[in-house]
DRENDO-1510 file (C-alpha; in Angstrom, 1 decimal, always signed):
<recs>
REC; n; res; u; v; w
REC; 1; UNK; -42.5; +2.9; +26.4 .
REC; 2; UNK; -44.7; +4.2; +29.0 .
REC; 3; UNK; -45.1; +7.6; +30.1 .
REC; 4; UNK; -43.8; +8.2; +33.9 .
REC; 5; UNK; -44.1; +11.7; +34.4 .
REC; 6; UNK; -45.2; +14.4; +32.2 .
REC; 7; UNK; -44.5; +18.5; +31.6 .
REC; 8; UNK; -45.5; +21.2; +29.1 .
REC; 9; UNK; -46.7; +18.2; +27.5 .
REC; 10; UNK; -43.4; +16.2; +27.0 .
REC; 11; UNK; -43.7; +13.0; +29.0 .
REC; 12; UNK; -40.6; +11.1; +30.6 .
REC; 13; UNK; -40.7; +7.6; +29.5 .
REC; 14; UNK; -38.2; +4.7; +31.1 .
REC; 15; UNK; -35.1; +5.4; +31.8 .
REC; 16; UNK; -31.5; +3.4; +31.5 .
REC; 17; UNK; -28.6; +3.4; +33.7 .
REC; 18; UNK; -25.6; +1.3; +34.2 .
REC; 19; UNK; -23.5; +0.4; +37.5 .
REC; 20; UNK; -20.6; +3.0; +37.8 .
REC; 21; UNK; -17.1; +2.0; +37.4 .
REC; 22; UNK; -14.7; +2.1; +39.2 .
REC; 23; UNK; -13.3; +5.2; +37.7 .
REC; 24; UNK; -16.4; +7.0; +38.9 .
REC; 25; UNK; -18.5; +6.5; +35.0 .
REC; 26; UNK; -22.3; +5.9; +35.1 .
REC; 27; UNK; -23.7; +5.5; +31.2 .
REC; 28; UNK; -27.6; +7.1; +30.9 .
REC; 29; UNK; -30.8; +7.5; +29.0 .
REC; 30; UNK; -33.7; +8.9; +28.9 .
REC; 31; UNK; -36.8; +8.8; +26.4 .
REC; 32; UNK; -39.2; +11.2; +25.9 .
REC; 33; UNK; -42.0; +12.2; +24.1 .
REC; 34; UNK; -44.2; +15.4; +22.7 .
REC; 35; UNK; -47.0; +14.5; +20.4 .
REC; 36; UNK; -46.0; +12.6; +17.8 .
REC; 37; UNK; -42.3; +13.6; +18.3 .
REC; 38; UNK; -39.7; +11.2; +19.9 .
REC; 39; UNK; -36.5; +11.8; +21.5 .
REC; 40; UNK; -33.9; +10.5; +23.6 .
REC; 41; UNK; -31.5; +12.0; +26.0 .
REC; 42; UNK; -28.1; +9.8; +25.7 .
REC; 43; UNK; -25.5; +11.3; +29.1 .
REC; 44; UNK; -22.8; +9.4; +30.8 .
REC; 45; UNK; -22.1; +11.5; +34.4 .
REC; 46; UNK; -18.5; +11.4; +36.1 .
REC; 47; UNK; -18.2; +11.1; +40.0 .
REC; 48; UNK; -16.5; +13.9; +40.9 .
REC; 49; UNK; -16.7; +15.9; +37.0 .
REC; 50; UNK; -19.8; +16.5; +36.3 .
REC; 51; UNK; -21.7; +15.5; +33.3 .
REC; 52; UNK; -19.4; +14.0; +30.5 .
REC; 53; UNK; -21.8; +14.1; +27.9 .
REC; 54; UNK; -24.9; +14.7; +26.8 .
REC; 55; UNK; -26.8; +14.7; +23.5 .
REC; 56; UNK; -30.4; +15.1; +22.4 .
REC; 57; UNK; -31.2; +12.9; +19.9 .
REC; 58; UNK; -34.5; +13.2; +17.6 .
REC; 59; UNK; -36.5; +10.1; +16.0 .
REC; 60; UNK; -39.0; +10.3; +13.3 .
REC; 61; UNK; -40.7; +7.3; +14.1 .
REC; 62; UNK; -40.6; +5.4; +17.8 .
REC; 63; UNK; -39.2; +2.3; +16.7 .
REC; 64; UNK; -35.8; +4.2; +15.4 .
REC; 65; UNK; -36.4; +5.6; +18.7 .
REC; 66; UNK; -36.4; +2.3; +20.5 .
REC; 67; UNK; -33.7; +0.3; +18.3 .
REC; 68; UNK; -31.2; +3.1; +18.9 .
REC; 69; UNK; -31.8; +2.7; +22.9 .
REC; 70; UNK; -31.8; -1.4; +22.4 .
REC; 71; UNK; -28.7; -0.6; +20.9 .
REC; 72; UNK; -27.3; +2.1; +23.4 .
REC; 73; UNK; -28.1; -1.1; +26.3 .
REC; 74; UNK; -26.4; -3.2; +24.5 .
REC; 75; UNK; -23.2; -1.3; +24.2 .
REC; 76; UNK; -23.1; +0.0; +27.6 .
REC; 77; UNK; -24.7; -2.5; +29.6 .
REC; 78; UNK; -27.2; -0.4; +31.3 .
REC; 79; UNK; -30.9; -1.5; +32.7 .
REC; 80; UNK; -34.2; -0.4; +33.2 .
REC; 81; UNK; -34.9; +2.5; +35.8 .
REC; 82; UNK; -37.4; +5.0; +35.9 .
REC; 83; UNK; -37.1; +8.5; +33.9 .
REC; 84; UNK; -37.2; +10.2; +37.8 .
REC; 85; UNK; -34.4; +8.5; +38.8 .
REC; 86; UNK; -32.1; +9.8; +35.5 .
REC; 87; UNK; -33.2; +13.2; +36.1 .
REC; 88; UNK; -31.8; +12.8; +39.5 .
REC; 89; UNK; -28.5; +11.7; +39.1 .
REC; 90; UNK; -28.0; +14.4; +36.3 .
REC; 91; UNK; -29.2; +17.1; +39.1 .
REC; 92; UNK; -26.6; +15.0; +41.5 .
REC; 93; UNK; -23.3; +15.7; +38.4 .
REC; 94; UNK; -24.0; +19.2; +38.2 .
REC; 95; UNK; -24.2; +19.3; +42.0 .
REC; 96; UNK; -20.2; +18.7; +40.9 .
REC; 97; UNK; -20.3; +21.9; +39.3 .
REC; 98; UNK; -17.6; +21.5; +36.7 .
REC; 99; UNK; -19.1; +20.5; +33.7 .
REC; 100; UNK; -22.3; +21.1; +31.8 .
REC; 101; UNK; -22.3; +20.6; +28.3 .
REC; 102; UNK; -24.7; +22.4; +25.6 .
REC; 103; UNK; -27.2; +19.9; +24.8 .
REC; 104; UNK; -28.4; +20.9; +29.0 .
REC; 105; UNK; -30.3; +23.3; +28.0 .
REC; 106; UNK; -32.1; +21.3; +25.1 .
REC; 107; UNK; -33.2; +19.0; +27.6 .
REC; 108; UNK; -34.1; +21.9; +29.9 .
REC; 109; UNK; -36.2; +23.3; +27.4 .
REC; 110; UNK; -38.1; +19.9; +26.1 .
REC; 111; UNK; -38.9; +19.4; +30.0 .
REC; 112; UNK; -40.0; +23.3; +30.8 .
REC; 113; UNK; -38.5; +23.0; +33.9 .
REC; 114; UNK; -34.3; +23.2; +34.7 .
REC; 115; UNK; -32.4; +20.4; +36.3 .
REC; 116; UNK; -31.7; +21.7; +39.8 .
REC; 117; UNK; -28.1; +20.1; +41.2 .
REC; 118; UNK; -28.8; +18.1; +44.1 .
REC; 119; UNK; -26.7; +17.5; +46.7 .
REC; 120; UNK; -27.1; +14.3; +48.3 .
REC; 121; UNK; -25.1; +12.7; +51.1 .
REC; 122; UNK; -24.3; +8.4; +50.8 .
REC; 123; UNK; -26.2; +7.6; +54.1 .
REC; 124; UNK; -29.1; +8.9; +52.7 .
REC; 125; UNK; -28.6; +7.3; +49.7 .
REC; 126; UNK; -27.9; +3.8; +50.8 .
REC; 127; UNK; -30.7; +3.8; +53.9 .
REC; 128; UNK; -33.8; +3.0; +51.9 .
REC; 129; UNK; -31.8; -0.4; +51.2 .
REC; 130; UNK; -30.3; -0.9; +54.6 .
REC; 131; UNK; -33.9; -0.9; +55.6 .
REC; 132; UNK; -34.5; -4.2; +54.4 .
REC; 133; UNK; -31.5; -5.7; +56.8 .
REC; 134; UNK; -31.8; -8.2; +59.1 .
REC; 135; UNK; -28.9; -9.2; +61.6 .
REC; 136; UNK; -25.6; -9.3; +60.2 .
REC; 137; UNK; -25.4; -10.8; +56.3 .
REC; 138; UNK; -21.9; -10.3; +55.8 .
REC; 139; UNK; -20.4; -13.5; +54.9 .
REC; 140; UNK; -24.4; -14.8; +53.2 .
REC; 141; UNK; -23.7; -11.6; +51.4 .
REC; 142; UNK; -20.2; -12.3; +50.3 .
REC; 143; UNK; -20.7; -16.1; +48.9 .
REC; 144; UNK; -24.3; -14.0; +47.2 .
REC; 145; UNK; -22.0; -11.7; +45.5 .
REC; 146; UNK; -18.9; -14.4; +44.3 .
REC; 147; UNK; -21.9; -16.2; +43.2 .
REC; 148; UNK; -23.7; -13.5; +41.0 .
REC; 149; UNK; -19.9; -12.5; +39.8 .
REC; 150; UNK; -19.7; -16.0; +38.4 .
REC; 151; UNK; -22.8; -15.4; +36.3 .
REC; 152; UNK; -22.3; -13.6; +32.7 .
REC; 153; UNK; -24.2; -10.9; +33.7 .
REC; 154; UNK; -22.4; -10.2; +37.0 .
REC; 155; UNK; -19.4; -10.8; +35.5 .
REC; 156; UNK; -20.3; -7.5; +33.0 .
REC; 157; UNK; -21.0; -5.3; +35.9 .
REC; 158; UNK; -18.3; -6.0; +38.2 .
REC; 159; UNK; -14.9; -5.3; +37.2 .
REC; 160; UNK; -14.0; -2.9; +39.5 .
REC; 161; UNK; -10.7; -2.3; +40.9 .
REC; 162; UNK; -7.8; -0.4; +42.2 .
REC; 163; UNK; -6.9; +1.5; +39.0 .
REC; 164; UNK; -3.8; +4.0; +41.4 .
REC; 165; UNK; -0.6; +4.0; +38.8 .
REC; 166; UNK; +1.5; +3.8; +42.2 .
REC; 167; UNK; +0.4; +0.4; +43.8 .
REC; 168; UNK; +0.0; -1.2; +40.6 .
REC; 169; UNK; +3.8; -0.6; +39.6 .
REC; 170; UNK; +4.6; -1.7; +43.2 .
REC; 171; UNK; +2.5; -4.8; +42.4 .
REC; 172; UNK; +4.4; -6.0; +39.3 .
REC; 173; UNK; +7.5; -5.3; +41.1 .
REC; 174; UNK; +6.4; -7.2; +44.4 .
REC; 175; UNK; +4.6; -10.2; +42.2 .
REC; 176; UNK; +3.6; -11.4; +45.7 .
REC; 177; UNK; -0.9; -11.9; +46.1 .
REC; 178; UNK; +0.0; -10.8; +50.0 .
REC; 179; UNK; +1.8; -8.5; +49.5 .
REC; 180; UNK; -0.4; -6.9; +46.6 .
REC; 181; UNK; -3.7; -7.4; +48.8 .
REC; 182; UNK; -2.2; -5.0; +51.5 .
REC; 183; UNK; -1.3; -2.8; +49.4 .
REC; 184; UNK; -4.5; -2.6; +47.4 .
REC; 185; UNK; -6.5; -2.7; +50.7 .
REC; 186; UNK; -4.3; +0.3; +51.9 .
REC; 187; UNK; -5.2; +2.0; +49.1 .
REC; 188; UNK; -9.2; +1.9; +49.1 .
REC; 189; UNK; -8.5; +2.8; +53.1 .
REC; 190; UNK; -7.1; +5.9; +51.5 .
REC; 191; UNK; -9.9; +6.5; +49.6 .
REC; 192; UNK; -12.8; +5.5; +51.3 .
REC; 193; UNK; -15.2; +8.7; +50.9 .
REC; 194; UNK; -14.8; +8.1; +47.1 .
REC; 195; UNK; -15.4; +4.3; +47.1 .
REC; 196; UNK; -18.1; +4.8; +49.6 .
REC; 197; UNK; -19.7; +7.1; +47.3 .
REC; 198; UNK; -19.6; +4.8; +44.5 .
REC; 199; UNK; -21.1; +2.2; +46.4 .
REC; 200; UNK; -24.2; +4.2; +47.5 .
REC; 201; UNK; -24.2; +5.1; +43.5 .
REC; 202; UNK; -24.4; +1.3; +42.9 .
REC; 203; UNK; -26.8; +0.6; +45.3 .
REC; 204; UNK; -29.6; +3.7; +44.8 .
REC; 205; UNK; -28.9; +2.8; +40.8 .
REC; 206; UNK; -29.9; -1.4; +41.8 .
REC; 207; UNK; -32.7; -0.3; +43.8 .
REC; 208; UNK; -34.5; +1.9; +41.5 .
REC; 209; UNK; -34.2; -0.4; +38.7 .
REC; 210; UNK; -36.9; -1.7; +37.3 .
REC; 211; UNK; -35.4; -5.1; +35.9 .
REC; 212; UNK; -36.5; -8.3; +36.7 .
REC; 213; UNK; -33.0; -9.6; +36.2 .
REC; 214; UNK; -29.1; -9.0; +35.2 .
REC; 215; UNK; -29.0; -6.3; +37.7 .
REC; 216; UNK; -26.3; -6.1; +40.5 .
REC; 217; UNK; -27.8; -6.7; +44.1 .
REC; 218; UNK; -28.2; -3.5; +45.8 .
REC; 219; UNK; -27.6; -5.0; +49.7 .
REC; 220; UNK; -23.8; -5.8; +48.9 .
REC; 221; UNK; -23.3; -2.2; +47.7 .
REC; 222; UNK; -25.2; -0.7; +50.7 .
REC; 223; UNK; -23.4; -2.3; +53.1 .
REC; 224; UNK; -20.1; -1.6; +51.6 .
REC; 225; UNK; -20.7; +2.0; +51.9 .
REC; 226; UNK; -22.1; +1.7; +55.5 .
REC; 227; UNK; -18.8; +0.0; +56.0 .
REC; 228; UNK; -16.4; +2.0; +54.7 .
REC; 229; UNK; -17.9; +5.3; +56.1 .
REC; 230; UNK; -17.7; +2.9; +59.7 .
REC; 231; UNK; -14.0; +2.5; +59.6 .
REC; 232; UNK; -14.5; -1.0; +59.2 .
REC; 233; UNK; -11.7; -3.5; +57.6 .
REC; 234; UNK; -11.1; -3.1; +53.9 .
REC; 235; UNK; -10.6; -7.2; +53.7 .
REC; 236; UNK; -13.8; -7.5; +55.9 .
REC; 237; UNK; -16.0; -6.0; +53.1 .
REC; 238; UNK; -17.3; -7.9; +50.9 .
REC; 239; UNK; -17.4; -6.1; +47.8 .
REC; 240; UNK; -14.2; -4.4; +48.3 .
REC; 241; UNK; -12.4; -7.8; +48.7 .
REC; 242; UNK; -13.9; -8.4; +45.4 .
REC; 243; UNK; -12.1; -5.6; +43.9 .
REC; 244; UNK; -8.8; -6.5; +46.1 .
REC; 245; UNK; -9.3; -9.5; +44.1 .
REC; 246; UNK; -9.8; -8.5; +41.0 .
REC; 247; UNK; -6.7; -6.1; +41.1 .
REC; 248; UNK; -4.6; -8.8; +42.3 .
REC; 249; UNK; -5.5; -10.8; +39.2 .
REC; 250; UNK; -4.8; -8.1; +37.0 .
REC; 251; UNK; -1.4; -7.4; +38.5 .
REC; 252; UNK; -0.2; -10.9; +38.1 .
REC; 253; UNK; +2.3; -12.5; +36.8 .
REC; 254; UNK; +4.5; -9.8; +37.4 .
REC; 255; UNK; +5.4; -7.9; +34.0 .
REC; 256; UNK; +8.0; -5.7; +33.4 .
REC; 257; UNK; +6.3; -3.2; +30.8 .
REC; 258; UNK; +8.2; -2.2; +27.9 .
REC; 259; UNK; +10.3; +1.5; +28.2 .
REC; 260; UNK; +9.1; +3.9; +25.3 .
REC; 261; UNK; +11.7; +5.3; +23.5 .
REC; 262; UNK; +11.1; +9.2; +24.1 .
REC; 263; UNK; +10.0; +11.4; +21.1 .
REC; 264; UNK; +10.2; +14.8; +21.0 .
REC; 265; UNK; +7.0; +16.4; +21.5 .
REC; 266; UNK; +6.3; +19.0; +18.4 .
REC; 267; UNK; +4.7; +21.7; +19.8 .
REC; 268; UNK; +1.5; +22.8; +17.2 .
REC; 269; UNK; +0.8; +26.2; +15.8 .
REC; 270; UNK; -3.1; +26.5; +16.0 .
REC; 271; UNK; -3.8; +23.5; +18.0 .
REC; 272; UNK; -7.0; +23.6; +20.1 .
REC; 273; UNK; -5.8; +24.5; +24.0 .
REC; 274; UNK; -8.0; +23.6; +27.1 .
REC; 275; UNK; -7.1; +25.9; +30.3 .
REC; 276; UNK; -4.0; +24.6; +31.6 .
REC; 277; UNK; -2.7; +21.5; +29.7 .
REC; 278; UNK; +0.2; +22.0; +31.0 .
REC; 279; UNK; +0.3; +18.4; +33.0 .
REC; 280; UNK; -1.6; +16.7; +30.0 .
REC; 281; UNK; +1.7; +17.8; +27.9 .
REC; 282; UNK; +4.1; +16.3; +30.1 .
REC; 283; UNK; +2.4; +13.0; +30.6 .
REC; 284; UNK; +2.5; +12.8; +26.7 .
REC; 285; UNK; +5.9; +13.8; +26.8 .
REC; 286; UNK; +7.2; +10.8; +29.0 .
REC; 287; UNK; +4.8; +8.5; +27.2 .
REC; 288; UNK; +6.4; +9.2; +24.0 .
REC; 289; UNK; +3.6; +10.2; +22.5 .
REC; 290; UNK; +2.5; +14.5; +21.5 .
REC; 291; UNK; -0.2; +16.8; +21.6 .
REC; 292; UNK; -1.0; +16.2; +17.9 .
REC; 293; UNK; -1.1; +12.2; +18.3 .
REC; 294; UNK; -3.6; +12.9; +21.1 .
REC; 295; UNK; -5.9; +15.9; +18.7 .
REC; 296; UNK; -5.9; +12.5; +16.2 .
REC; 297; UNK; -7.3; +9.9; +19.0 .
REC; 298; UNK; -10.0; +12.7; +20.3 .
REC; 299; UNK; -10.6; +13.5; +16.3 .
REC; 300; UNK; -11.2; +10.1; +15.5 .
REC; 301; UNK; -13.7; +10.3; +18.8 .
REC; 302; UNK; -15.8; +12.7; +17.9 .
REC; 303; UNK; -15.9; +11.6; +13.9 .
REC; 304; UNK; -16.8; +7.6; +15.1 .
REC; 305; UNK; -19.6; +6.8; +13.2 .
REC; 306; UNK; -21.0; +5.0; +17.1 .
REC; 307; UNK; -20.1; +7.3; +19.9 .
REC; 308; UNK; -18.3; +4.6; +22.2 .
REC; 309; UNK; -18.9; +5.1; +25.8 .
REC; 310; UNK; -16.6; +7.3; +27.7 .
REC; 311; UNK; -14.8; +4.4; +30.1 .
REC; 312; UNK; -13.9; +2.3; +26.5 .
REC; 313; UNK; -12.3; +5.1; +25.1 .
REC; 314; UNK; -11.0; +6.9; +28.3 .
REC; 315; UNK; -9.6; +3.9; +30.2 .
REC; 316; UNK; -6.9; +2.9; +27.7 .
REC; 317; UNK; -5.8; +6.5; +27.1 .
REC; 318; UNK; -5.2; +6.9; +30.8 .
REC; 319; UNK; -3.5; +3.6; +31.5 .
REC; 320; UNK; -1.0; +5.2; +28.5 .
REC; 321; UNK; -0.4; +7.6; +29.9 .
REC; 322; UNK; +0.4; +6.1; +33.6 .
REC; 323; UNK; -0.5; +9.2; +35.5 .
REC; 324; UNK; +1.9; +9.4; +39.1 .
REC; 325; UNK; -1.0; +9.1; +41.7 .
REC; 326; UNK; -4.8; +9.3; +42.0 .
REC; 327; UNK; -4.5; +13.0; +42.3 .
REC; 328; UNK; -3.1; +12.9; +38.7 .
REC; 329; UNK; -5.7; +10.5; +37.2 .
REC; 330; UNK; -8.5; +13.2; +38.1 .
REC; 331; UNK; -6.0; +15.8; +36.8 .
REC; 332; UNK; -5.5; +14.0; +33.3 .
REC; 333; UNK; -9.0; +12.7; +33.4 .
REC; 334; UNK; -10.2; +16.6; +33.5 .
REC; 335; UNK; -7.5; +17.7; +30.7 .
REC; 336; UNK; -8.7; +14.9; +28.5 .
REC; 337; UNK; -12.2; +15.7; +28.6 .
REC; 338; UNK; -11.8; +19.3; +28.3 .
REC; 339; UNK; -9.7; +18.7; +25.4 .
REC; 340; UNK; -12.5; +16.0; +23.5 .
REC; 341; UNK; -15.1; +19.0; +24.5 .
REC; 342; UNK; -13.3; +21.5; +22.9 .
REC; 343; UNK; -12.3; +19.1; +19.5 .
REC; 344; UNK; -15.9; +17.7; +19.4 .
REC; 345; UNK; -17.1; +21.7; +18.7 .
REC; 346; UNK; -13.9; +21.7; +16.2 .
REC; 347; UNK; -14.9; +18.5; +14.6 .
REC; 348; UNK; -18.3; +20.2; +13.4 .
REC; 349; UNK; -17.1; +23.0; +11.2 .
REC; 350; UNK; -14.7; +21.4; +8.3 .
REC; 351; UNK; -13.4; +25.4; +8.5 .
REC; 352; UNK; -11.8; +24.8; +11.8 .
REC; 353; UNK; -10.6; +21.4; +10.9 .
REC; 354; UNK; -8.6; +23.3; +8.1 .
REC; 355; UNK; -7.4; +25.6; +10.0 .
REC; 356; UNK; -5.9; +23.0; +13.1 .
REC; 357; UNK; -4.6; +20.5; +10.4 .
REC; 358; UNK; -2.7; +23.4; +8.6 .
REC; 359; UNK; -1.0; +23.9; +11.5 .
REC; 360; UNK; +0.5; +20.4; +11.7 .
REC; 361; UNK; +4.2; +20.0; +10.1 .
REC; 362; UNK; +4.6; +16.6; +8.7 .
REC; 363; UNK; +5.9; +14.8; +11.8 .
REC; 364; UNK; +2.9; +16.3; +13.7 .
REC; 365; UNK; +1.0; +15.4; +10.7 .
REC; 366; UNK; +2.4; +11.5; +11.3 .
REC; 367; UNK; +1.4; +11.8; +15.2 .
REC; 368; UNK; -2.1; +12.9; +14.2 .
REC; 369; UNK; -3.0; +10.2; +12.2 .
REC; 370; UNK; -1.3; +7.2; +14.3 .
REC; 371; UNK; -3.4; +8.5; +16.9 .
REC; 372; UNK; -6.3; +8.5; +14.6 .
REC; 373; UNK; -6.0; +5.2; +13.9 .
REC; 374; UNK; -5.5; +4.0; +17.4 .
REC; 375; UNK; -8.6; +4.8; +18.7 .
REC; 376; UNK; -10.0; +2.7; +16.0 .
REC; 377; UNK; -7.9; -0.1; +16.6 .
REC; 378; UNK; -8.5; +0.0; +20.1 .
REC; 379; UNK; -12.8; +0.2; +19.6 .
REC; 380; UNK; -13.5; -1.4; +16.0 .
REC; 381; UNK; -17.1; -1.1; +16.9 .
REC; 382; UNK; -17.0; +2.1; +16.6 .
REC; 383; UNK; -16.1; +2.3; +13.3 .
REC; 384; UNK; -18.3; -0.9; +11.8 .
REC; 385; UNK; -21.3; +1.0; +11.0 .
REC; 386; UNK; -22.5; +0.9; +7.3 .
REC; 387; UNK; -22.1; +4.7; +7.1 .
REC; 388; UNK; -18.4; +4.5; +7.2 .
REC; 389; UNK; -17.8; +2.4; +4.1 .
REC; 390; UNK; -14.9; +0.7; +1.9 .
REC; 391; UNK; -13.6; +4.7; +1.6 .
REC; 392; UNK; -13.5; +5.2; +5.5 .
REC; 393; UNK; -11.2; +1.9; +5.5 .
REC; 394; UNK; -9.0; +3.0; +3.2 .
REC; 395; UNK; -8.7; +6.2; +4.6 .
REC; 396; UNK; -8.1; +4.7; +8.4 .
REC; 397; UNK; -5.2; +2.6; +6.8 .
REC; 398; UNK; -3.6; +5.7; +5.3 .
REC; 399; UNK; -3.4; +7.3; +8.6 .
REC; 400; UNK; -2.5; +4.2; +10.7 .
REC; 401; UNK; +0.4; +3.6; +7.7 .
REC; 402; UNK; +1.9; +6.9; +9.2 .
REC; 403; UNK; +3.4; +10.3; +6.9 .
REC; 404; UNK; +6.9; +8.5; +5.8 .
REC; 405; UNK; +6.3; +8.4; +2.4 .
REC; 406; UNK; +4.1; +11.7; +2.7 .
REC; 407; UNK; +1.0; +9.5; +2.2 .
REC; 408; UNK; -0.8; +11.3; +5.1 .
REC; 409; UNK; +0.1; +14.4; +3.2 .
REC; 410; UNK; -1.7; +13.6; +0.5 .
REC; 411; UNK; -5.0; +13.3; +1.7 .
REC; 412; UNK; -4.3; +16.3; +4.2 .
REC; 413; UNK; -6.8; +18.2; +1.6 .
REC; 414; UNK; -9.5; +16.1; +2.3 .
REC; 415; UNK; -9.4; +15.0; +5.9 .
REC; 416; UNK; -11.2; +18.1; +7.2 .
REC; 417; UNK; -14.3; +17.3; +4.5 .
REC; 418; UNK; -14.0; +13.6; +5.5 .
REC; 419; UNK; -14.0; +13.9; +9.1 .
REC; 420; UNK; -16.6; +17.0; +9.3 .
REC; 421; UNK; -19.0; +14.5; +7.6 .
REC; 422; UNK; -18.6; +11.4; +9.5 .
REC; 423; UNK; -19.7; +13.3; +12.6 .
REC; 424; UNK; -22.8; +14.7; +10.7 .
REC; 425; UNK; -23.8; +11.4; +9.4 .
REC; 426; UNK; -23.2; +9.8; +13.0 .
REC; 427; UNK; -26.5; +12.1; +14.1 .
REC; 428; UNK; -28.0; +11.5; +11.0 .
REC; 429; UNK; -27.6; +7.5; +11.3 .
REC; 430; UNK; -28.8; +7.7; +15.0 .
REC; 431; UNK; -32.0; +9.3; +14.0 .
</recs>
């Protein structure tokens, strides 16, 4: 990996990013190198959050350093940018001011130098590409883009759509594509700053790469931005018919979903609290689920042998959770992450496990582990590396099994042990 910039002796080598979803998620890396040390900065960034995560990994040898970002790639579908260009859209998240985890100031101190939050506004952001228009490209740039979606790897990066709990339900219950395209399309004219900004995020993140292919084009993206900020027709722009389009498919056929039966939500003695989860509660309430069912699927999170990135994990557990508008997505999206923050520092001390699990009555008990297991049901990957073993397994079908014959009980004793060590053995396997 070459060297692109270099401080106190550390040098920035290439850097990784992925387009951000439509939920605002952009995966990252970053590798670096001090003598004959190796490291890698792994970060996924939140529009409108901050920084999600970020962890400091060290290698012995570079090529455990360069399989574990092959892998990291691979799982998140991310491409070639330079190190400069990672730095800056972690200065851009903290510019958000609401999150900043730890491992910052690691990366702070390997560089000798702080990461300064950066404001930046879209036009800025999308000119460098709009500089290399000519005339007016928008139906060229429309049949470019259906074209590269048909392609596997365009097909990987753009899956964006209209994700508000509101027009969806109106979409099942209309089951008409109209109908549904003018109500999608009223909803992105809604929120046009946000989609704009994610546009100019997809097209600064296009332009800087490095790749020779499997990249988005950055023009569409541009465009889109200029378009939105413009006023201009939702259905006009290409690349937010696309994801018109793509939430129509998704809405259709119309499908009634299921009603939960409600369970009484057992309220836990000892159970880690973020600020106000007052709304999370409620939203677990009325999807029939409790706080101790979602302690099991953050648990199981933080313990997965591979870290899964943030929009696998985060994605489902919203869409369960059917949040009332896009106002409470960001509200739930918040809770949740301040809720795995806080249970990731839990999940390190086997002490603390103890003391949240003894908390836990036996139908708390039963939530906790169902909601274990879900998280591996939902990402199996996760859970495939060699470190977890035939034991792991059998453990994950205890808990999935639920408490009624007290078999969760059982193994209460040796959960916090169990689950303490699969997080220290997911560092140790990534170095």
């Amino acid at each position: 990996m070459e060297a692109a910039d270099e401080s106190d002796g550390v040098r920035v080598g290439e850097g990784y990013a992925s387009v951000v979803g439509s939920l605002g998620v952009q995966h990252l890396a970053l590798s670096l190198a001090r003598g004959r040390e190796r490291f890698a900065a792994i970060a996924s960034v939140v529009e409108g959050v901050g920084i999600d995560h970020l962890e400091i990994v060290r290698f012995a040898r570079v090529r455990a350093q360069s399989e574990a970002l092959d892998e990291f790639r691979e799982r998140t579908g991310t491409f070639a940018v330079p190190g400069a260009f990672v730095l800056r859209r972690l200065g851009q998240a903290l510019a958000d001011g609401r999150r900043s985890p730890p491992d910052l100031l690691v990366l702070e101190a390997l560089l000798g130098t702080p990461i300064v939050p950066t404001q930046w506004a879209t036009e800025e952001a999308i000119a460098p590409v709009l500089a290399t228009l000519r005339g007016d490209r928008s139906r060229a740039t429309l049949d470019a883009l259906r074209e590269h979606v048909a392609t596997p790897e365009g097909a990987r990066w753009l899956t964006w759509r209209e994700s508000d709990p509101d027009v969806l339900d109106a979409a099942v219950r209309r089951g008409d594509a109209d109908a549904i395209m003018a109500d999608v399309a009223h909803a992105i004219d809604r929120d046009r700053e946000r989609w704009a900004r994610l546009c100019a995020i997809a097209a600064a993140t296009s332009d800087a790469s490095t790749a020779g292919f499997g990249k988005p084009p950055a023009l569409p993206f541009a465009l889109a931005a200029r378009d939105l900020l413009a006023g201009r027709s939702i259905l006009d722009i290409p690349v937010m018919r696309v994801v018109a389009e793509n939430t129509v498919r998704t809405a259709r056929p119309p499908l009634r979903r299921p009603k939960r039966p409600r369970r009484e939500t057992v309220r836990i003695e000892g159970a880690v609290e973020p600020g106000d989860p007052a709304l999370l509660r409620r939203q677990l309430e009325r999807a029939g689920l409790g706080e101790a069912w979602l302690d099991g699927y953050l648990v199981a999170l933080a313990a997965a042998p591979r870290l899964p990135a943030p929009d696998r994990w985060l994605n489902p557990l919203v869409a369960r959770l059917r949040p009332e508008n896009r106002e409470g997505v960001v509200a739930i999206v918040e809770a949740v992450l301040a809720r795995a923050t806080l249970l990731d520092e839990t999940c390190a001390d086997a002490a603390a496990l103890r003391r949240l699990l003894g908390g836990y009555d036996g139908a708390a008990l039963d939530a906790f582990g169902r909601g274990f297991a879900a998280l591996a049901e939902a990402i199996p990957s996760a859970f495939a590396a060699k470190s977890f073993g035939d034991a792991g397994r059998r453990m994950l079908r205890t808990l999935a099994a639920g408490n009624a014959g007290g078999a969760v009980e059982a193994v209460r004793p040796l959960l916090p042990a169990w689950i303490a060590g699969l997080r220290a053995a997911r560092r140790t396997d990534a170095a």
